[in-house]
C-alpha positions as a Markdown table, in Angstrom:
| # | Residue | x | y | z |
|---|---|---|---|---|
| 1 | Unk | -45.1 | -34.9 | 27.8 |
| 2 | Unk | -46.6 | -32.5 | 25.7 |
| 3 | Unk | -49.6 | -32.2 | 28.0 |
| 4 | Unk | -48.0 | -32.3 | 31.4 |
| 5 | Unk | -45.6 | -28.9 | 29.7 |
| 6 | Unk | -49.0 | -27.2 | 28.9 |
| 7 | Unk | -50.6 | -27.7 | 32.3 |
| 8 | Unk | -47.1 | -26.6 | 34.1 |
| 9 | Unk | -47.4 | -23.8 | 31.4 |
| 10 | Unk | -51.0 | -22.3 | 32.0 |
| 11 | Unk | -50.8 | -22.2 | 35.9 |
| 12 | Unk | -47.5 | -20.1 | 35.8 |
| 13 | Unk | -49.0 | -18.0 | 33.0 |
| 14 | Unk | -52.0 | -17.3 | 35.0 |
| 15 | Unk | -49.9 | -16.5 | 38.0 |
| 16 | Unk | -47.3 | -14.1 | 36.0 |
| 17 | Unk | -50.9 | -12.3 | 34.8 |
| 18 | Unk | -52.4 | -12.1 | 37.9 |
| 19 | Unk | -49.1 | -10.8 | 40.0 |
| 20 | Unk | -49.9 | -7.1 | 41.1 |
| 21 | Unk | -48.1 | -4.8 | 39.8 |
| 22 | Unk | -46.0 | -3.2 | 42.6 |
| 23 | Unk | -45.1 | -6.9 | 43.9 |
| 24 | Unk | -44.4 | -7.6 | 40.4 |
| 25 | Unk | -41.7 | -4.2 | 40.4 |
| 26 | Unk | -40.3 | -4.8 | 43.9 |
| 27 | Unk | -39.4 | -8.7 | 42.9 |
| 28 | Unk | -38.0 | -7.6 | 40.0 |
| 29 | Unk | -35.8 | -5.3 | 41.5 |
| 30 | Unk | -34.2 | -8.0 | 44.0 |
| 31 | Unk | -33.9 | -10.6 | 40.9 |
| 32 | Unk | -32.0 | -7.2 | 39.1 |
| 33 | Unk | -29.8 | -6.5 | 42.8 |
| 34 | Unk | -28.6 | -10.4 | 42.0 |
| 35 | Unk | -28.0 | -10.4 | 38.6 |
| 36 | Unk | -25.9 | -6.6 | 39.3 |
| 37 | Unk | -23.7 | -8.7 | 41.5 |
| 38 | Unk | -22.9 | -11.5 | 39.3 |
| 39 | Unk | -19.1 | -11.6 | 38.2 |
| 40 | Unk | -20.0 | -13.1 | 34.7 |
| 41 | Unk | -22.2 | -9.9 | 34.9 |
| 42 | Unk | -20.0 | -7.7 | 36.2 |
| 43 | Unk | -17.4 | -8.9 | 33.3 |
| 44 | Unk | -19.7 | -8.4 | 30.4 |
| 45 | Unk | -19.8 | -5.6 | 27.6 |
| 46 | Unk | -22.5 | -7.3 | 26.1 |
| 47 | Unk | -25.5 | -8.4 | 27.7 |
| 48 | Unk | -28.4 | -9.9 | 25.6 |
| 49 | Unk | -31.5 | -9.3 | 27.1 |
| 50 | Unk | -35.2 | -10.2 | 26.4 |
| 51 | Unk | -38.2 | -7.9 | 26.5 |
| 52 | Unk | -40.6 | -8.4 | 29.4 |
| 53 | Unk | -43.8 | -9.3 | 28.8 |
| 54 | Unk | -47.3 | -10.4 | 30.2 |
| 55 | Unk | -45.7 | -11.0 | 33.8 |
| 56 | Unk | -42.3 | -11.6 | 33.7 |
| 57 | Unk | -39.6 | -10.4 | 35.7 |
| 58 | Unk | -39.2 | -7.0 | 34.4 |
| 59 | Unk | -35.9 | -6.6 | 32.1 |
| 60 | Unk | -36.7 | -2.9 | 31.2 |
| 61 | Unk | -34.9 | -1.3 | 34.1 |
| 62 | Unk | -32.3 | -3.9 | 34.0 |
| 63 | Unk | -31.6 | -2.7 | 30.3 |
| 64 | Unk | -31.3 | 0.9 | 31.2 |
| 65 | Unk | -29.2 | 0.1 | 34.4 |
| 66 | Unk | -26.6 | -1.5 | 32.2 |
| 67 | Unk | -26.7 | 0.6 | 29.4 |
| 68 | Unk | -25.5 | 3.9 | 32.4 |
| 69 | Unk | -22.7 | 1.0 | 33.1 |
| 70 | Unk | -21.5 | 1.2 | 29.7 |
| 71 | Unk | -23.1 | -2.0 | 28.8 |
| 72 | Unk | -23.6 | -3.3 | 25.2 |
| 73 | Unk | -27.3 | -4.0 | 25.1 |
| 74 | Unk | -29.1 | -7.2 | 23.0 |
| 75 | Unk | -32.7 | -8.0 | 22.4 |
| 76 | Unk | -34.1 | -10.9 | 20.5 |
| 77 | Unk | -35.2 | -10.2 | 16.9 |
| 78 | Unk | -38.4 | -12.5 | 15.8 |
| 79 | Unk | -39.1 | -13.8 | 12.4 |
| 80 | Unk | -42.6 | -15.3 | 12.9 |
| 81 | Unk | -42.6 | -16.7 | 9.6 |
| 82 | Unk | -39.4 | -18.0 | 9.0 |
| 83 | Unk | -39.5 | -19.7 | 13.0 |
| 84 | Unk | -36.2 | -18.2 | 13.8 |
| 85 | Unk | -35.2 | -15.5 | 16.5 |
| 86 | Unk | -31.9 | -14.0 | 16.1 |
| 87 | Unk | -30.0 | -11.1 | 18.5 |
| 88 | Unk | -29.7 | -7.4 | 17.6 |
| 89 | Unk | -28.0 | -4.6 | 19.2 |
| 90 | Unk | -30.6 | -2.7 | 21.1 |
| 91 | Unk | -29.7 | 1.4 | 21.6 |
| 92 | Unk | -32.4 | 3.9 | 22.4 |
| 93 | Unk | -35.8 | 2.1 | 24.0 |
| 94 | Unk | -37.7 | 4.8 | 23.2 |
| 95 | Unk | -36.7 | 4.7 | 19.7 |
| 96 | Unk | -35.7 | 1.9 | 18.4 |
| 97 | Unk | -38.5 | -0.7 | 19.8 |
| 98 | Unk | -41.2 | -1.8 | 17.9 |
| 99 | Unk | -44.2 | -4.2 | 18.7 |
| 100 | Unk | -42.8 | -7.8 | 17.3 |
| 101 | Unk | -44.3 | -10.9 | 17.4 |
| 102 | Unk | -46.7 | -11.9 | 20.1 |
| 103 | Unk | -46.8 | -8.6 | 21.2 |
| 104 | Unk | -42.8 | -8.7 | 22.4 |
| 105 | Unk | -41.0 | -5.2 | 21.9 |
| 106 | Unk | -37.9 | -6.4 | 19.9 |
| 107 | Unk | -35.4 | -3.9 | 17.7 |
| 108 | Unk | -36.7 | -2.0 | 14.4 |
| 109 | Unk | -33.6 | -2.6 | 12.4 |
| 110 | Unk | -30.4 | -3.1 | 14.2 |
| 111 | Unk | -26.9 | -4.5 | 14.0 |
| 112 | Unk | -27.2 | -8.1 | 14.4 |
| 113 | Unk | -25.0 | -10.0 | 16.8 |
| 114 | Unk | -23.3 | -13.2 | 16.5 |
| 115 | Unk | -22.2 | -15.2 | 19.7 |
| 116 | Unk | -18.7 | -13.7 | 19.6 |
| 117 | Unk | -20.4 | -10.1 | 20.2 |
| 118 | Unk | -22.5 | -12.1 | 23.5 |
| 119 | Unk | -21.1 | -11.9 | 26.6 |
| 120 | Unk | -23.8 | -13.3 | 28.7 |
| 121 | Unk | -27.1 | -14.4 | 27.8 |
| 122 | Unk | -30.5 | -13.1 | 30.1 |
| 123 | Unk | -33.7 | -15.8 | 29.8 |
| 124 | Unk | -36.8 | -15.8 | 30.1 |
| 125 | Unk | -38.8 | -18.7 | 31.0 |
| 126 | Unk | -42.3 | -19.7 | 31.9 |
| 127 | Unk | -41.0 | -22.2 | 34.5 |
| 128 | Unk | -37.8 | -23.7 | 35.7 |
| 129 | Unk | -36.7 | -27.1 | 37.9 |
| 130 | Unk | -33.6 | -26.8 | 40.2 |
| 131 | Unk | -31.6 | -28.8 | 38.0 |
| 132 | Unk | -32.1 | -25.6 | 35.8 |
| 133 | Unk | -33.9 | -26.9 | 32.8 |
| 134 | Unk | -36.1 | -24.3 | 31.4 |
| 135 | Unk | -39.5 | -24.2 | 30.2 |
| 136 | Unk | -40.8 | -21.7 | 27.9 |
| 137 | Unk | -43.9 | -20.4 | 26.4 |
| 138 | Unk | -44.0 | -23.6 | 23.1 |
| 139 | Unk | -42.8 | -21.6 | 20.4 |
| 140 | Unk | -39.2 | -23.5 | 20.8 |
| 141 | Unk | -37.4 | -20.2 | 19.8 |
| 142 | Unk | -35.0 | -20.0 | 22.7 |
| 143 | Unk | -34.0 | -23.8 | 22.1 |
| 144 | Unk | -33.3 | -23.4 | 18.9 |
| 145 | Unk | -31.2 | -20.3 | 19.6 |
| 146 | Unk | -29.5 | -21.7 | 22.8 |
| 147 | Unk | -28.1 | -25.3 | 21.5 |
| 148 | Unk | -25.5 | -23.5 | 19.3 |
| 149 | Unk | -24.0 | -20.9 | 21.8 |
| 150 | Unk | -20.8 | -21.4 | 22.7 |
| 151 | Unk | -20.0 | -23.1 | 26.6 |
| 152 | Unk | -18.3 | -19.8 | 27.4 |
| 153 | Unk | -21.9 | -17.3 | 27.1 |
| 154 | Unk | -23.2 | -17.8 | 30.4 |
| 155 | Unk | -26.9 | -18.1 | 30.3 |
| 156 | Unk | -29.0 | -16.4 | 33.0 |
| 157 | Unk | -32.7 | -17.5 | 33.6 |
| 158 | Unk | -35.2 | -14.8 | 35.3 |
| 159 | Unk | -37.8 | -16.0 | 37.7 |
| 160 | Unk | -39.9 | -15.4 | 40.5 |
| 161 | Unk | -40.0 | -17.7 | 43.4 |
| 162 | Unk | -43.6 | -19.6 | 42.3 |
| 163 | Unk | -42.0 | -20.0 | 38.5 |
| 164 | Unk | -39.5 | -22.3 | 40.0 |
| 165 | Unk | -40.6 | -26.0 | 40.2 |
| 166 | Unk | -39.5 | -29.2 | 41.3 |
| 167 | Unk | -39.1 | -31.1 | 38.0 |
| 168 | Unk | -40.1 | -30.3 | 34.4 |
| 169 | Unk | -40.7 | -32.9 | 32.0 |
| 170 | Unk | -37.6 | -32.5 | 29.3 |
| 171 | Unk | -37.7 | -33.1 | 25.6 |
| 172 | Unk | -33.8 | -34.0 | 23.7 |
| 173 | Unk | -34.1 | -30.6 | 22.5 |
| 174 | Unk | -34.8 | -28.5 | 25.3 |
| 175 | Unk | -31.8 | -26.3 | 26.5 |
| 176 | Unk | -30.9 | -25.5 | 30.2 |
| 177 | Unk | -29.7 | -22.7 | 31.5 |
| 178 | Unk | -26.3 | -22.2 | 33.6 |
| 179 | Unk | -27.8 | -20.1 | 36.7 |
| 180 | Unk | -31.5 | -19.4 | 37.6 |
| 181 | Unk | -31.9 | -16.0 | 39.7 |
| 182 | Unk | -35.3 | -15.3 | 41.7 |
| 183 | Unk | -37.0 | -13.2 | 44.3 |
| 184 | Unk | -36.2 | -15.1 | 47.4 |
């Protein structure tokens, strides 16, 4: 299993690298127009959202969008050493990112939040399967932080249209996600 996740893994990747740029922007724009629209969205004060990186659907914008709403923004905090990944209260991007882990932006020192502060939860992935089971980048982080949210955080995955396979191979602790947004 371990194998067929690292194959599934290294042809997204290379496509998520590869993607130009302004494709890359204008994709990410129609996965933000969805996510905008969302009532769970719409409903939330507090969003937690991830830090684009090395391809993904861009969650920069998306951050700054909902921040003019009034929106309570997250970002994952990552303790390499310690294999644990915990949400903080994100304010200003200019100031209060720093270089984390893997080269992820993630908050300097912040507030951190527990699940009752959450309101929805934003994704990333490397791939997901239309039964919405998620594939990440190995690290296990998101798992670990997903299987004790409460059934109420709704939990949003980001894609573009060739990140979206038929099936994954699953492991007992790999978490799903509730919706999967995309480009098409």
């Amino acid at each position: 299993m371990f194998r067929q996740k690292q194959i599934i893994r290294e042809r997204i990747i290379t496509l998520l690298r590869n993607q130009e740029e302004e494709k890359r922007s204008a994709k990410s724009l129609v996965i933000l127009n969805r996510l905008f629209k969302m009532q769970e969205f719409q409903n939330a004060v507090t969003v937690l959202f991830y830090s684009a990186f090395s391809g993904e659907v861009e969650t920069f914008e998306m951050i700054k969008r909902a921040q003019k709403l009034g929106k309570r923004i997250g970002l994952p905090k990552v303790i390499q050493e310690k294999n644990i990944m915990y949400p903080t209260l994100a304010g200003d991007l200019n100031a209060d990112l720093e270089d984390g882990p893997y080269g992820i932006k993630q908050t300097k020192e912040s507030k951190v939040l527990s699940f009752k502060d959450i309101d929805m939860i934003i994704v990333p992935g490397v791939a997901f399967d239309k039964k919405k089971n998620r594939l990440g980048r190995g690290g296990g982080y998101y798992d670990r932080f997903l299987k004790d949210r409460p059934a109420n955080i709704p939990t949003v995955g980001l894609a573009f249209d060739f990140q979206i396979v038929d099936n994954l191979p699953i492991d007992k602790h790999d978490v799903p996600v509730d919706h999967v947004l995309t480009d098409i």
